[in-house]
C-alpha positions in Angstrom: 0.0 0.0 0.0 1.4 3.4 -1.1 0.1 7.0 0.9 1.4 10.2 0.4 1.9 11.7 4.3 3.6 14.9 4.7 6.7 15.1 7.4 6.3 17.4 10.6 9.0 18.2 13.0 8.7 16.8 16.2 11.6 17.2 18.6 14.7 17.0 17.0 13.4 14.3 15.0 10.8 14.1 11.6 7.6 12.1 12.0 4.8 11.5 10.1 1.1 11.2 10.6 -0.3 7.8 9.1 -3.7 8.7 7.8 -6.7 6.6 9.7 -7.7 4.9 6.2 -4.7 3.3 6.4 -4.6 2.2 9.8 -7.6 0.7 9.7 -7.4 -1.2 6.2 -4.0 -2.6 7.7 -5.1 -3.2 11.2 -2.4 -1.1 12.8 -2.2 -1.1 16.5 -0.1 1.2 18.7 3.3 -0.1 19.8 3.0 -2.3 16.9 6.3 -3.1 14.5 5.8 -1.9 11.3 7.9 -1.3 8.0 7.8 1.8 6.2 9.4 2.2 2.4 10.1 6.1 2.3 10.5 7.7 -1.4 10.6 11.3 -2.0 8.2 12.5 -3.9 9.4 14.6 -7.0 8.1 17.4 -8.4 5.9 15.9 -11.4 6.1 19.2 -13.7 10.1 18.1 -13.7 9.2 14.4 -14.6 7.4 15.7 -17.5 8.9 18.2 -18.8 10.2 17.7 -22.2 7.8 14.4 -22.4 5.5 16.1 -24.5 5.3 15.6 -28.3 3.5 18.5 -30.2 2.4 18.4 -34.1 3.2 22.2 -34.0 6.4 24.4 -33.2 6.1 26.2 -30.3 7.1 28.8 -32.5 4.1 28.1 -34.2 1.9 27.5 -31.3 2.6 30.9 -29.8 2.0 32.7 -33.3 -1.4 30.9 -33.7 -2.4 31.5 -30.2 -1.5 35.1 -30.6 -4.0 35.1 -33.6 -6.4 33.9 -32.3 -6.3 35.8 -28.8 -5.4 39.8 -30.1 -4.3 41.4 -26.9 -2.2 43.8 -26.2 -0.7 42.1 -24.0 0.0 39.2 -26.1 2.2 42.0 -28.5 
């Protein structure tokens, strides 16, 4: 089972707050041994970036949105 908890400081130590739908779909008591796997989570825009495949330029792209879209802004 895989959750996404955020860490908070506690002492001079990190912790982290396993959510109740996981305790009780895994039956977790207190004091009880448990393993956790810990992963950091990655910024998904990064992953992606350049993962993309476009029929278009982005050259293009902007030029047609800038058509399409007459601002003054978009000068």
């Amino acid at each position: 089972m895989s959750i996404e908890v955020k860490t908070k400081r506690w002492g001079n130590s990190i912790g982290v707050i396993i959510p109740n739908e996981a305790i009780e779909r895994l039956n977790i008591k207190p004091e009880e041994d448990i393993i956790i796997e810990i992963e950091k989570k990655n910024n998904v825009l990064k992953e992606m970036f350049g993962k993309a495949k476009f029929k278009k330029s982005a050259k293009k792209m902007i030029e047609d949105f800038r058509k399409e879209n007459n601002s003054k802004w978009m000068k």
